[in-house]
N, CA and C atoms as a LAMMPS dump frame, in Angstrom:
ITEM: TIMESTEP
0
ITEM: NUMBER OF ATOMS
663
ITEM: BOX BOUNDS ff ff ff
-5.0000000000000000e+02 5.0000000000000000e+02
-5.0000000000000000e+02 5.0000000000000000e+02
-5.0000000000000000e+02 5.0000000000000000e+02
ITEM: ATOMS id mol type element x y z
1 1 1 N -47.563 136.226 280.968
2 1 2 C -47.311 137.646 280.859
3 1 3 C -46.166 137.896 279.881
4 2 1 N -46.348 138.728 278.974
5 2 2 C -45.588 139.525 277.582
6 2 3 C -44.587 140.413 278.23
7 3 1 N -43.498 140.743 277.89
8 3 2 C -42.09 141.606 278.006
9 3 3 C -41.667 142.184 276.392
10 4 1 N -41.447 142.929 276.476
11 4 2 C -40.51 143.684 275.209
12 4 3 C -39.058 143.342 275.43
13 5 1 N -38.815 142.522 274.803
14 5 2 C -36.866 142.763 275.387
15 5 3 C -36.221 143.67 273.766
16 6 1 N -35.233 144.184 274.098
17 6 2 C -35.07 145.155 272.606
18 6 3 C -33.187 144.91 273.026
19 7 1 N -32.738 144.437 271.676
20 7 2 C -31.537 143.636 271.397
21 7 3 C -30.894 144.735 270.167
22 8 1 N -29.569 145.126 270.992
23 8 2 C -28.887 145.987 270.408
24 8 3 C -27.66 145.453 269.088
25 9 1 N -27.672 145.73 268.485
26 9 2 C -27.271 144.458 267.197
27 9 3 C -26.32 145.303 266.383
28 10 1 N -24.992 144.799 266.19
29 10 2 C -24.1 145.669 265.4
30 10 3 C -22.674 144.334 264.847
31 11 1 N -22.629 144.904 263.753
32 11 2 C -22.094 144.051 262.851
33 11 3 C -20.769 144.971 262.353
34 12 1 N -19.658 144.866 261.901
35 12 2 C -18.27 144.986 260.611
36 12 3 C -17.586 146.864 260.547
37 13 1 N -18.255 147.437 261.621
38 13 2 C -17.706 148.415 261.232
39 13 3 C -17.722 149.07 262.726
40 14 1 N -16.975 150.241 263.189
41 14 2 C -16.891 151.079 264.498
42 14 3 C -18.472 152.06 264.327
43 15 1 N -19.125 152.211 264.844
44 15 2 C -20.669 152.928 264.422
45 15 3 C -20.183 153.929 265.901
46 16 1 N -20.028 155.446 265.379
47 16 2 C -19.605 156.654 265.715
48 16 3 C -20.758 156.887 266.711
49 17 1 N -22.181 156.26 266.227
50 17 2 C -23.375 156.741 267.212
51 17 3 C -23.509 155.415 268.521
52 18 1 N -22.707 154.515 268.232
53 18 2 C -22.9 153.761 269.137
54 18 3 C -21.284 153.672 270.276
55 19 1 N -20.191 153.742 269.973
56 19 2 C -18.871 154.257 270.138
57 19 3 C -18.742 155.512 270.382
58 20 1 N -19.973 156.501 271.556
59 20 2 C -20.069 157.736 271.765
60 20 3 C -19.98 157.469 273.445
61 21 1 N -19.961 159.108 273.846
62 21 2 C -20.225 159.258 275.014
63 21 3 C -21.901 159.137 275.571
64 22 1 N -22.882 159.286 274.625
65 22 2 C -24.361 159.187 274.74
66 22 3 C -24.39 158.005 274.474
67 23 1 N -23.883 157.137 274.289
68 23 2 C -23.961 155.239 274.162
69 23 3 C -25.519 155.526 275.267
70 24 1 N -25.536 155.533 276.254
71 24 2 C -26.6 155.258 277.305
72 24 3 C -27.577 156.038 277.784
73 25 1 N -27.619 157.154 276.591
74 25 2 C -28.629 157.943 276.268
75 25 3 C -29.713 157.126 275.503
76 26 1 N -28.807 156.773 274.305
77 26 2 C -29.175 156.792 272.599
78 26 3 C -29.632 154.769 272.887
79 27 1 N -28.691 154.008 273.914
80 27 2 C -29.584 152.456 273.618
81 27 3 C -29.426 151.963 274.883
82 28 1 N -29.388 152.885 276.135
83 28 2 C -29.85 152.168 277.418
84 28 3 C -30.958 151.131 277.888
85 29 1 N -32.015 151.692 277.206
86 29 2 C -33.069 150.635 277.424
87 29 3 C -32.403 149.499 276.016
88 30 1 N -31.943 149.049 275.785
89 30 2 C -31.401 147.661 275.349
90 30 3 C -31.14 146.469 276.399
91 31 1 N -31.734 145.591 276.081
92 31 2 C -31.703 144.596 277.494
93 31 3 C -30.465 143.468 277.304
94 32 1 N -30.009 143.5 275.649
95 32 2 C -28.807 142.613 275.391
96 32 3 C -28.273 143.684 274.368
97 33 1 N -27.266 142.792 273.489
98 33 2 C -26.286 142.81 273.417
99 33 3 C -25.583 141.916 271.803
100 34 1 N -26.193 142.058 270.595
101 34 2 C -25.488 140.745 269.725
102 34 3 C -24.749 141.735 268.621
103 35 1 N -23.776 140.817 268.777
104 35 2 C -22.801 141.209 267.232
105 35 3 C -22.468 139.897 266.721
106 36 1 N -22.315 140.274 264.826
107 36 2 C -22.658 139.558 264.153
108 36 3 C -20.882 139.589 263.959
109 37 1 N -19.802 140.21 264.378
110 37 2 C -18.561 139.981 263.507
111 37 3 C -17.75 141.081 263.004
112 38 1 N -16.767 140.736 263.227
113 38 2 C -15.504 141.295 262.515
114 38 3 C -15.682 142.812 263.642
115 39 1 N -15.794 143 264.401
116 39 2 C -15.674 144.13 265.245
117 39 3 C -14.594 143.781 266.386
118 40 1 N -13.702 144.827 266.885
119 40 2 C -12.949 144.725 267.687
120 40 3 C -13.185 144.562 269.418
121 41 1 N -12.537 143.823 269.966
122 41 2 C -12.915 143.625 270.919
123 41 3 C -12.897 144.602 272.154
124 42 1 N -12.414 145.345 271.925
125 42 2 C -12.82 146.487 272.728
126 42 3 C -13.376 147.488 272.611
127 43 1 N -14.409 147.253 271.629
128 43 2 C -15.663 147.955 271.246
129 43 3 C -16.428 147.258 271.721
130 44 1 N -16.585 145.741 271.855
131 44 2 C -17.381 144.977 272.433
132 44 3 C -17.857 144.958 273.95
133 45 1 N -16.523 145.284 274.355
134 45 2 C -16.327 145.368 275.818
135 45 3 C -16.613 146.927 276.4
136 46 1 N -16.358 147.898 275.329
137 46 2 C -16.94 149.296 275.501
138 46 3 C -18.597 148.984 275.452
139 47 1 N -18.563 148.455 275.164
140 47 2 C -20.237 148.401 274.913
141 47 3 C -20.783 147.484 276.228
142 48 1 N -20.379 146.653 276.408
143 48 2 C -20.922 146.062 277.824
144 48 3 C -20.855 146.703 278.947
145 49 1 N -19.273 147.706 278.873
146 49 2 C -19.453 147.97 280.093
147 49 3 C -20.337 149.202 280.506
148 50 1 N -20.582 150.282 279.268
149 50 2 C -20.959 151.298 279.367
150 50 3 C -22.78 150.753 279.775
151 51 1 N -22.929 150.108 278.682
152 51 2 C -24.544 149.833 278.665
153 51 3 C -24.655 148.568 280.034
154 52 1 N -23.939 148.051 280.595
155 52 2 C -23.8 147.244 281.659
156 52 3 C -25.076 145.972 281.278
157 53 1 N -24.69 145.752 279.777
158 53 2 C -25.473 144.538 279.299
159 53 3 C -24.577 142.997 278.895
160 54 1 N -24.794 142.012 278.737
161 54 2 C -24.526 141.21 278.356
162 54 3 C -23.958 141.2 276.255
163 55 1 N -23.234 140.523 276.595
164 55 2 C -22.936 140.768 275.071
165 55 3 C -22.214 139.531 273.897
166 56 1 N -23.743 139.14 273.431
167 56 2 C -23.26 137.712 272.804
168 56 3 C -22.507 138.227 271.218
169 57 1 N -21.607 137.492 270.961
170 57 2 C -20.68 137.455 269.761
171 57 3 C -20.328 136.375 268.92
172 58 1 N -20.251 136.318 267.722
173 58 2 C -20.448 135.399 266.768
174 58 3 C -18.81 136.266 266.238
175 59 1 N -17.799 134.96 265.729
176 59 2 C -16.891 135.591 264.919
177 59 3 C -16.786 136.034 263.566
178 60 1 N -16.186 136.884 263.004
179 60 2 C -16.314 136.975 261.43
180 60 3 C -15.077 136.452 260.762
181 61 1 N -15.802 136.463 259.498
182 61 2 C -14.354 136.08 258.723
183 61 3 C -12.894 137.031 258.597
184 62 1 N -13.024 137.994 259.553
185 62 2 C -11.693 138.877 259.988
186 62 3 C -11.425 139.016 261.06
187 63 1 N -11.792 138.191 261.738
188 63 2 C -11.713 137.496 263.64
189 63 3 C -10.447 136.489 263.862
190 64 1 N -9.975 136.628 264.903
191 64 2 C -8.869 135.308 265.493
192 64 3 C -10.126 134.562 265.481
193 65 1 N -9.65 132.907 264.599
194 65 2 C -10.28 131.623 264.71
195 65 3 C -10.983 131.493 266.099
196 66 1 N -12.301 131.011 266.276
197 66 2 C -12.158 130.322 267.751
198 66 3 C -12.046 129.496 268.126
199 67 1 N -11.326 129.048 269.43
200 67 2 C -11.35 128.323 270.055
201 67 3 C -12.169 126.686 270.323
202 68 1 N -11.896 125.642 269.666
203 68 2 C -12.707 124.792 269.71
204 68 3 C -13.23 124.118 271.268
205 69 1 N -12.32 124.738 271.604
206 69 2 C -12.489 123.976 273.347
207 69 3 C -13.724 125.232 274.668
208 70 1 N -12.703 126.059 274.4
209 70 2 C -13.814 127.314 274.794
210 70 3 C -14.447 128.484 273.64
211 71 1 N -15.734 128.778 274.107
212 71 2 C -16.564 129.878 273.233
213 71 3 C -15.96 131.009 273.629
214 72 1 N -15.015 131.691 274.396
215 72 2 C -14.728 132.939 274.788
216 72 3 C -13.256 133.075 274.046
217 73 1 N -13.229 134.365 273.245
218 73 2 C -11.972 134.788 273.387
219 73 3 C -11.316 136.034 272.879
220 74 1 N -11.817 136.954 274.337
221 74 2 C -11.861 137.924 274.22
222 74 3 C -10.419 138.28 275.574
223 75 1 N -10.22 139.499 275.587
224 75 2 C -8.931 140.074 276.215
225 75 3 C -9.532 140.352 277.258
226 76 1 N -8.581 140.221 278.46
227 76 2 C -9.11 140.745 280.163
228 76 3 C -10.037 141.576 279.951
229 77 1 N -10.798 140.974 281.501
230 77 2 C -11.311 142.325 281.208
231 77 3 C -11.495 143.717 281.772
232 78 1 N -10.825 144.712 280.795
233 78 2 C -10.318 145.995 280.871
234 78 3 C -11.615 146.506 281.674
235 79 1 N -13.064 146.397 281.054
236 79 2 C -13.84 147.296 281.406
237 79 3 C -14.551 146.843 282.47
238 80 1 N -14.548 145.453 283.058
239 80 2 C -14.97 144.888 283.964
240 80 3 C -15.941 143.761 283.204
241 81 1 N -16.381 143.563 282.235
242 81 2 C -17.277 143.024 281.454
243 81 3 C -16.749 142.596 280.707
244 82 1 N -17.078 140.683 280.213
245 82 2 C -16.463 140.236 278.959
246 82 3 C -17.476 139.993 278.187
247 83 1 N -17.178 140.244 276.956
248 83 2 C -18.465 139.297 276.167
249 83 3 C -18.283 137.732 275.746
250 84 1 N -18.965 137.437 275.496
251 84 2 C -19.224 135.658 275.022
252 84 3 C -19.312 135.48 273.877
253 85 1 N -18.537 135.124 273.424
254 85 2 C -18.935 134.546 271.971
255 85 3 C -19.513 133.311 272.033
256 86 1 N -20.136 132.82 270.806
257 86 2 C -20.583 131.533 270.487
258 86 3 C -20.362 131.093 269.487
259 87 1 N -20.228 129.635 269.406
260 87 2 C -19.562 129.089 267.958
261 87 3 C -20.292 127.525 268.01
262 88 1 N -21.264 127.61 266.649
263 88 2 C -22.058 126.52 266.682
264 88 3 C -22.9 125.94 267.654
265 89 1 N -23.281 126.919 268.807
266 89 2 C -24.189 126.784 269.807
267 89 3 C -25.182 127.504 270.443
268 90 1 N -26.117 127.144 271.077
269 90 2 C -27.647 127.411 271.673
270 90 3 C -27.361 128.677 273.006
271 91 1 N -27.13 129.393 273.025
272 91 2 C -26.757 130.205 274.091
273 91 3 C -28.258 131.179 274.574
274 92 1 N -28.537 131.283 276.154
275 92 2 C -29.818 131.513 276.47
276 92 3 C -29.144 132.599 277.196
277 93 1 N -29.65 134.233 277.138
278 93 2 C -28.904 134.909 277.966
279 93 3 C -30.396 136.491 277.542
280 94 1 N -30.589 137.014 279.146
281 94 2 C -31.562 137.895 279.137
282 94 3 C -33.272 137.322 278.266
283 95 1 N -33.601 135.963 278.692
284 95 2 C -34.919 135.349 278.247
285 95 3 C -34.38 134.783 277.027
286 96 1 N -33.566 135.174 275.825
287 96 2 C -33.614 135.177 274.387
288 96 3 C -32.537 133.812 274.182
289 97 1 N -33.139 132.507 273.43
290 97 2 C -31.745 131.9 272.821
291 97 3 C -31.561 132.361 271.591
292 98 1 N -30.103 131.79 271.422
293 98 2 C -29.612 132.435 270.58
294 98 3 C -28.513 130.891 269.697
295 99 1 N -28.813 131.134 268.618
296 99 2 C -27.732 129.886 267.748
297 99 3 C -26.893 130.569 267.228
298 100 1 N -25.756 130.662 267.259
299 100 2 C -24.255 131.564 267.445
300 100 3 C -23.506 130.794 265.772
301 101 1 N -23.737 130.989 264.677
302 101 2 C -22.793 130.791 263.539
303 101 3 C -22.049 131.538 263.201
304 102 1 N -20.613 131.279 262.849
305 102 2 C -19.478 132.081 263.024
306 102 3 C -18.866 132.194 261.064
307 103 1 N -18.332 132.987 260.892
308 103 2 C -17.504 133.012 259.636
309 103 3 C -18.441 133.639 258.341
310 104 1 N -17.485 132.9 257.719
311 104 2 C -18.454 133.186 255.89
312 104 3 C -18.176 132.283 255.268
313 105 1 N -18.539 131.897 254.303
314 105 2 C -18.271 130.883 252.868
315 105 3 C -17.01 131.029 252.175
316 106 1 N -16.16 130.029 251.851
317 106 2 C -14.844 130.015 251.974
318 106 3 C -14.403 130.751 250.63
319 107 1 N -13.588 131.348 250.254
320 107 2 C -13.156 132.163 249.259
321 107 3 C -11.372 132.327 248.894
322 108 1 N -11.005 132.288 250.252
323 108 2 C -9.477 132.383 249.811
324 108 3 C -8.381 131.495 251.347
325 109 1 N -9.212 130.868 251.904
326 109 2 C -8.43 129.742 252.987
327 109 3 C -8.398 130.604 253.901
328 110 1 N -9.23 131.67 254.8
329 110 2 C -8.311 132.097 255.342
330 110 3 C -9.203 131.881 257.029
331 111 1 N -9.092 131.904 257.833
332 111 2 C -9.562 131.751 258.915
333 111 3 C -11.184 131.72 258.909
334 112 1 N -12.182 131.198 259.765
335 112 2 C -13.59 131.123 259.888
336 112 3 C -14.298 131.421 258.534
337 113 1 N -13.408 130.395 257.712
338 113 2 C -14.294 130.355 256.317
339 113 3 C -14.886 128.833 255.985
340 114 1 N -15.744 128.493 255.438
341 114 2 C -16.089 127.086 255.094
342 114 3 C -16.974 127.157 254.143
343 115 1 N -16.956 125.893 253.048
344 115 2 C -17.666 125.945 252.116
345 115 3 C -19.407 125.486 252.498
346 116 1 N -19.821 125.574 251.662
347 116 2 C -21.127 125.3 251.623
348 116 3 C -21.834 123.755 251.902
349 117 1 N -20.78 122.773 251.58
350 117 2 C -21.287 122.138 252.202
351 117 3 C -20.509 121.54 253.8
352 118 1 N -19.514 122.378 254.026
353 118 2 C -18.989 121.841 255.36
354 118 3 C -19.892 122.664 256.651
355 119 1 N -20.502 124.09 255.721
356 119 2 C -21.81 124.567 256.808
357 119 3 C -22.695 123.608 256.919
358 120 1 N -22.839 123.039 255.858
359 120 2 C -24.407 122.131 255.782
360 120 3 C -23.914 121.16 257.086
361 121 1 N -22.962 120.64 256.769
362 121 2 C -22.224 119.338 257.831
363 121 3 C -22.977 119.629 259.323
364 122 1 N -21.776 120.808 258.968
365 122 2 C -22.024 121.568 261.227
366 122 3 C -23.604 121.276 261.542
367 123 1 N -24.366 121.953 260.448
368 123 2 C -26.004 122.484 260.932
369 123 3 C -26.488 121.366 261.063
370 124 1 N -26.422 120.275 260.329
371 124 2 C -27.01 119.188 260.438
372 124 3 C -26.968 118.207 261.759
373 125 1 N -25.626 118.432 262.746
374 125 2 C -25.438 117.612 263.564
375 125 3 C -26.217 118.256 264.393
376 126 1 N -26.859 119.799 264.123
377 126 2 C -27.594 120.436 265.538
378 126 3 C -29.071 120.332 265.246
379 127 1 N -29.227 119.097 264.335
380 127 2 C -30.787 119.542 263.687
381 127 3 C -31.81 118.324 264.797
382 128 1 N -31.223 117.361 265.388
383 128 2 C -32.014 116.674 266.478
384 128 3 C -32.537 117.548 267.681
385 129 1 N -31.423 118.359 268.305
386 129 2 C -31.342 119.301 269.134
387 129 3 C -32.545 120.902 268.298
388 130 1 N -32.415 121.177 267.566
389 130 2 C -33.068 122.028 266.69
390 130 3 C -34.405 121.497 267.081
391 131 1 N -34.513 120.197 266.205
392 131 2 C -36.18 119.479 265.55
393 131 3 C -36.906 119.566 267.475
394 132 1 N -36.092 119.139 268.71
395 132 2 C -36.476 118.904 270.004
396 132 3 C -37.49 120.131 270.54
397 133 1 N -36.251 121.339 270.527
398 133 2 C -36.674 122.438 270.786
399 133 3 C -38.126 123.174 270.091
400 134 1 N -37.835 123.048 269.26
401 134 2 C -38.961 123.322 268.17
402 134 3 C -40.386 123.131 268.701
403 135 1 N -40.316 121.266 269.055
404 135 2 C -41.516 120.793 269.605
405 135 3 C -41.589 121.376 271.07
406 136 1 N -40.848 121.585 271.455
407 136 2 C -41.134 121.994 272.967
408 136 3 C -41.648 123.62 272.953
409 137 1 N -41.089 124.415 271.617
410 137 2 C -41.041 125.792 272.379
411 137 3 C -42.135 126.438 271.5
412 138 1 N -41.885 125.696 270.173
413 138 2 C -42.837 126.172 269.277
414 138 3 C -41.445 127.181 267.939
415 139 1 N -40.537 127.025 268.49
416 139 2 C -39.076 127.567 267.636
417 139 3 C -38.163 127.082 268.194
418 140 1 N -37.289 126.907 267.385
419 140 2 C -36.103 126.119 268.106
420 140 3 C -35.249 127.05 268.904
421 141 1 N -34.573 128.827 268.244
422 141 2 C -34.086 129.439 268.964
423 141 3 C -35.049 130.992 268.751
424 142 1 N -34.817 131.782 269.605
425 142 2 C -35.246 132.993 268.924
426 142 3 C -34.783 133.945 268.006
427 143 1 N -33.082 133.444 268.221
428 143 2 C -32.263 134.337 266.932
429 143 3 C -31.483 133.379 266.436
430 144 1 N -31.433 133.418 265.211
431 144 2 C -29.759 132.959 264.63
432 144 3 C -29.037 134.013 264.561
433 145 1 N -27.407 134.172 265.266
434 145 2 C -26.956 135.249 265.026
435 145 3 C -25.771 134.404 264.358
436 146 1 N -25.678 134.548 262.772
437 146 2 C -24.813 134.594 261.866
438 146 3 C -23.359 135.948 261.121
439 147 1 N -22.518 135.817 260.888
440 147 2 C -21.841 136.934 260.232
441 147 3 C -22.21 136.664 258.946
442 148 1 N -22.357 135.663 257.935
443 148 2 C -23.015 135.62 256.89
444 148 3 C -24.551 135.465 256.664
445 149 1 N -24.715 135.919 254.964
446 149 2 C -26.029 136.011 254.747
447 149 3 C -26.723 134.731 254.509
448 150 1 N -27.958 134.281 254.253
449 150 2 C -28.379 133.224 254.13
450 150 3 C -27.868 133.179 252.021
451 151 1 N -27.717 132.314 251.331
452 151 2 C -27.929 132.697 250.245
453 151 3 C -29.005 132.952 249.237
454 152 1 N -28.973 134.114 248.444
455 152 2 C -30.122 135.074 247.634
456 152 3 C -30.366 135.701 248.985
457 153 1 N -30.193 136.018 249.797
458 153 2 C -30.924 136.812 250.631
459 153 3 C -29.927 138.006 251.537
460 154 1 N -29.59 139.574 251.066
461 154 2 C -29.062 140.237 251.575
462 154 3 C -27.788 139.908 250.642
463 155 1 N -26.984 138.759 249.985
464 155 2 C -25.515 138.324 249.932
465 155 3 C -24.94 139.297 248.675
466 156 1 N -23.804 139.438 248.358
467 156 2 C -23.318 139.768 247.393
468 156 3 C -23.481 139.007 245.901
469 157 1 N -22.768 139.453 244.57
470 157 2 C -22.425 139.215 244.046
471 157 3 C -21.054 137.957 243.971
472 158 1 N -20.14 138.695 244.329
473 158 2 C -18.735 138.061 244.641
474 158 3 C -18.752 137.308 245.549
475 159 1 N -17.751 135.564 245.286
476 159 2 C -17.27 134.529 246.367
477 159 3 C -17.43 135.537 247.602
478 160 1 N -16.696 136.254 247.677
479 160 2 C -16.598 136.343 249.47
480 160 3 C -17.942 136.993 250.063
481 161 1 N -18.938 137.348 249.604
482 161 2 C -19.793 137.718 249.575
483 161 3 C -21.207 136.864 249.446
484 162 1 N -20.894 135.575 249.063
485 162 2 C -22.141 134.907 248.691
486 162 3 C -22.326 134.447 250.135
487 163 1 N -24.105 134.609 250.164
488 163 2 C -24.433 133.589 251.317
489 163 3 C -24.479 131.934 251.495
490 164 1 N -24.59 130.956 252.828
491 164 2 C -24.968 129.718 252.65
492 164 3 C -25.739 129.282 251.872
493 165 1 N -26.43 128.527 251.712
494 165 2 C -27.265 127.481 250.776
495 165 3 C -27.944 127.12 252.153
496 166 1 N -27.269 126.644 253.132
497 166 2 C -27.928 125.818 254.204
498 166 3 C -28.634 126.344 255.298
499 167 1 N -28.284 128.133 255.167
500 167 2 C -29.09 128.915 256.361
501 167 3 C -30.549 128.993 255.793
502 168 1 N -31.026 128.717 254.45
503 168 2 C -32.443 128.482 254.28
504 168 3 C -33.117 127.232 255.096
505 169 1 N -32.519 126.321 254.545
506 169 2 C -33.389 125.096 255.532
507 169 3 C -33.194 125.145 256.553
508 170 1 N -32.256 125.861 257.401
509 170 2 C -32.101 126.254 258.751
510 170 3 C -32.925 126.778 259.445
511 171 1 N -33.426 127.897 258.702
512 171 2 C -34.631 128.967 258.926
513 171 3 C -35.941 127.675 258.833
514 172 1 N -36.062 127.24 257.832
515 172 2 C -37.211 126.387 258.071
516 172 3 C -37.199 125.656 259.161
517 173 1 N -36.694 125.323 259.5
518 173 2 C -36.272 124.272 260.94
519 173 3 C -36.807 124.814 262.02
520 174 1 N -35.6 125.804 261.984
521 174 2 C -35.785 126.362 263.23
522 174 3 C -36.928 127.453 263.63
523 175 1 N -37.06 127.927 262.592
524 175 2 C -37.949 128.853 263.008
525 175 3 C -38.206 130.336 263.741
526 176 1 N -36.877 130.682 263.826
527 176 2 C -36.46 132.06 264.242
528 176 3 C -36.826 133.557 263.829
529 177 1 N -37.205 134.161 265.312
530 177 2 C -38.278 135.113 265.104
531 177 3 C -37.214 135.804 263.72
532 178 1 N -35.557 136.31 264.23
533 178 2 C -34.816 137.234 263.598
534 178 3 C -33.939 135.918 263.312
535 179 1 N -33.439 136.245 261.773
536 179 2 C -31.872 135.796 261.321
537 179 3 C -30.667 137.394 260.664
538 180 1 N -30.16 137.052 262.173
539 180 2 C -29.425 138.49 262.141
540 180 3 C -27.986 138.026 261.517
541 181 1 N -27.354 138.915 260.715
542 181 2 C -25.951 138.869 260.183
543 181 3 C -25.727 139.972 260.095
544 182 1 N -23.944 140.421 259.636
545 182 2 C -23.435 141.12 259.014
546 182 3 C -22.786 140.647 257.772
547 183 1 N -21.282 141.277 257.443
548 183 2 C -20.543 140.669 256.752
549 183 3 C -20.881 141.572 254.782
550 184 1 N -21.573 141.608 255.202
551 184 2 C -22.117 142.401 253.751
552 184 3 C -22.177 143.96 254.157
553 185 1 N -21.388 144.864 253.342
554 185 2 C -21.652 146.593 254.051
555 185 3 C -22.749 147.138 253.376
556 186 1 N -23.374 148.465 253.971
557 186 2 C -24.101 148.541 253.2
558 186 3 C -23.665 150.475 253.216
559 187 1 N -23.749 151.33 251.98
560 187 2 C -23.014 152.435 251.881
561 187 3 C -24.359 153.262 251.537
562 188 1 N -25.735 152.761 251.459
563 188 2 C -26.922 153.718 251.351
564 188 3 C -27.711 153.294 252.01
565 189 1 N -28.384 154.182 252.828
566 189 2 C -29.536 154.409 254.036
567 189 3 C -30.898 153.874 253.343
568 190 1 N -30.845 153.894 251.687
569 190 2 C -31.836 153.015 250.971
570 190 3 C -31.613 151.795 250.914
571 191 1 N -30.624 151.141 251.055
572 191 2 C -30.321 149.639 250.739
573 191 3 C -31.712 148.92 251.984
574 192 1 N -31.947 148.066 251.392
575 192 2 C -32.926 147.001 251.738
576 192 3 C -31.995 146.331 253.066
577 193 1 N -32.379 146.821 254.556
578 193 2 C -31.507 145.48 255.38
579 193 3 C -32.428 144.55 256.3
580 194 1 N -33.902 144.682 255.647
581 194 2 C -35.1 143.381 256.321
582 194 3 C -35.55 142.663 255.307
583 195 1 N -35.187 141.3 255.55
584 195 2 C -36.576 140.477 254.465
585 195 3 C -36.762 139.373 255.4
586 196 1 N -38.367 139.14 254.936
587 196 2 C -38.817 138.164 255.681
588 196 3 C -38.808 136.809 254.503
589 197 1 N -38.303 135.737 255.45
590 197 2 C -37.937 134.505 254.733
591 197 3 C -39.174 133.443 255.48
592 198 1 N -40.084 133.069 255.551
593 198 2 C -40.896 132.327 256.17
594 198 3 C -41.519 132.842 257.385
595 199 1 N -41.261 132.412 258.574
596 199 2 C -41.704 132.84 259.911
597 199 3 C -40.545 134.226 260.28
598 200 1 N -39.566 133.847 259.625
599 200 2 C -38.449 134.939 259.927
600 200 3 C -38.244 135.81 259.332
601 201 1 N -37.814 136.93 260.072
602 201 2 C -37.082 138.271 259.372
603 201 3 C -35.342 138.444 259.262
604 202 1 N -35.165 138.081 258.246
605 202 2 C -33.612 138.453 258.217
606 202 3 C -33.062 140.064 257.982
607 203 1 N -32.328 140.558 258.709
608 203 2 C -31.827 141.31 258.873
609 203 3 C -30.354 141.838 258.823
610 204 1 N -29.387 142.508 258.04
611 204 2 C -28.3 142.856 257.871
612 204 3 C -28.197 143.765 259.262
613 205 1 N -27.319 143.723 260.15
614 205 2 C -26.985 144.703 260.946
615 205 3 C -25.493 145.515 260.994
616 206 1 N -24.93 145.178 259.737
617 206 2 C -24.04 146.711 259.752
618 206 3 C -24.394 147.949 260.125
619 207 1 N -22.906 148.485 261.259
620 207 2 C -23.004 149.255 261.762
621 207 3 C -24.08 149.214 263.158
622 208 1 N -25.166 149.334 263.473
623 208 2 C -26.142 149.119 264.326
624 208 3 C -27.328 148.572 263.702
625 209 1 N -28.216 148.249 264.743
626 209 2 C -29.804 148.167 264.5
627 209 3 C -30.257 147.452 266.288
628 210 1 N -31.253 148.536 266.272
629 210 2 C -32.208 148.018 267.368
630 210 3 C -33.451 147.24 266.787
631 211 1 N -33.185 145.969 267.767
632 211 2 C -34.569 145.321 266.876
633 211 3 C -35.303 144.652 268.99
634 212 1 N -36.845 144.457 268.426
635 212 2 C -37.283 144.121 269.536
636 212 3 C -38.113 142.591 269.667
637 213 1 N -37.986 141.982 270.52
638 213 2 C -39.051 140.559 270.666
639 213 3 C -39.338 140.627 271.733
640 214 1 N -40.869 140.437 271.395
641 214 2 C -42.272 140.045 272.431
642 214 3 C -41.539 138.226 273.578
643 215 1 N -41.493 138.732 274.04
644 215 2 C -41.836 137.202 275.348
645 215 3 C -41.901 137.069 276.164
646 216 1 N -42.218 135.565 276.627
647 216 2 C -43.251 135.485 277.902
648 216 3 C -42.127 135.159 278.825
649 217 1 N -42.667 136.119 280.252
650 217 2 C -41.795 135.535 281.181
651 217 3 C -41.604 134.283 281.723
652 218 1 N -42.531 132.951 281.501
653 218 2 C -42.412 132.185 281.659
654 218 3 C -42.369 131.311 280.809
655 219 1 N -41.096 129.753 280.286
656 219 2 C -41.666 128.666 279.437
657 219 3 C -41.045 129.082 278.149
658 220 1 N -40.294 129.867 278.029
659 220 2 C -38.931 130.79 277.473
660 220 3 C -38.171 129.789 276.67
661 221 1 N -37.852 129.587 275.546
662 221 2 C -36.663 129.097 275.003
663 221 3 C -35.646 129.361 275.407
């Protein structure tokens, strides 16, 4: 049996329609919860507690570093609800996994930055674990939730702006319905923020985006 789960997704900026008093008008039926970065943490936690959802988090390259020992690190919690971040890991929360990449491509030393090939490094040690899942589920996760873009795809012009090299063969790997990021703004309602890269749709989620996946209640990644 099929479910709609519909995943509330916001990336790099305060979004006025989501940071409202109608928050639970406008994305109540949202069953999670992902941000891609650089948002404050008590927007995060406004958002869990109001929508009383779960709320996975990936850091950006304008985030306190995380924690190598624990994935959380977020402030009491004020609203009764913390969110989770993830950093370089498989996180399963409301049916959906999720592979949690943190930062951007390194540009000026400064916190959750790394070059292109020290991403390649990380991804590679998760590619046994990746290649496993894959065979078992038929995809390895259902989202990558990244703050950067894959590269050519969504990225800038400028160093701080360019995407990985290594979130392409990633996508091949893994196989993910969505590869969600931020990190890139976007200032026109025309800008392009879907492309499909193989089996996947990558997606920019500055500011918001509701996006939805089909799955089965049973046998679930």
């Amino acid at each position: 049996m099929k479910r709609m789960i519909r995943m509330l997704c916001v990336a790099d900026e305060i979004d006025l329609l989501v940071y409202s008093p109608s928050i639970r008008e406008r994305f109540g039926e949202a069953d999670l919860v992902l941000s891609a970065g650089d948002l404050p943490d008590e927007y995060l936690e406004y958002i869990a507690s109001m929508l009383n959802r779960p709320v996975i988090s990936v850091a950006g390259n304008h985030d306190a570093p995380d924690d190598p020992v624990s994935t959380v690190r977020f402030s009491p919690r004020r609203f009764g609800i913390r969110p989770e971040r993830t950093h370089f890991r498989i996180k399963t929360e409301s049916g959906v996994s999720i592979l949690g990449i943190p930062g951007c491509i390194r540009y000026n030393n400064g916190g959750n930055q790394f070059t292109d090939a020290g991403m390649t490094w990380k991804l590679l040690k998760l590619v046994p674990l990746l290649l496993l899942r894959r065979l078992l589920y038929g995809r390895a996760v259902d989202v990558v939730l990244a703050h950067a873009p894959p590269r050519g795809i969504h990225d800038g012009g400028d160093q701080a702006h360019k995407g990985f090299s290594a979130f392409l063969w990633l996508m091949r790997i893994a196989r993910p319905a969505y590869f969600v990021h931020g990190h890139v703004h976007l200032y026109d309602a025309q800008e392009l923020r879907e492309q499909r890269f193989g089996d996947t749709v990558v997606v920019n989620v500055y500011g918001h985006r509701v996006l939805t996946l089909e799955k089965e209640y049973r046998n679930a990644p």
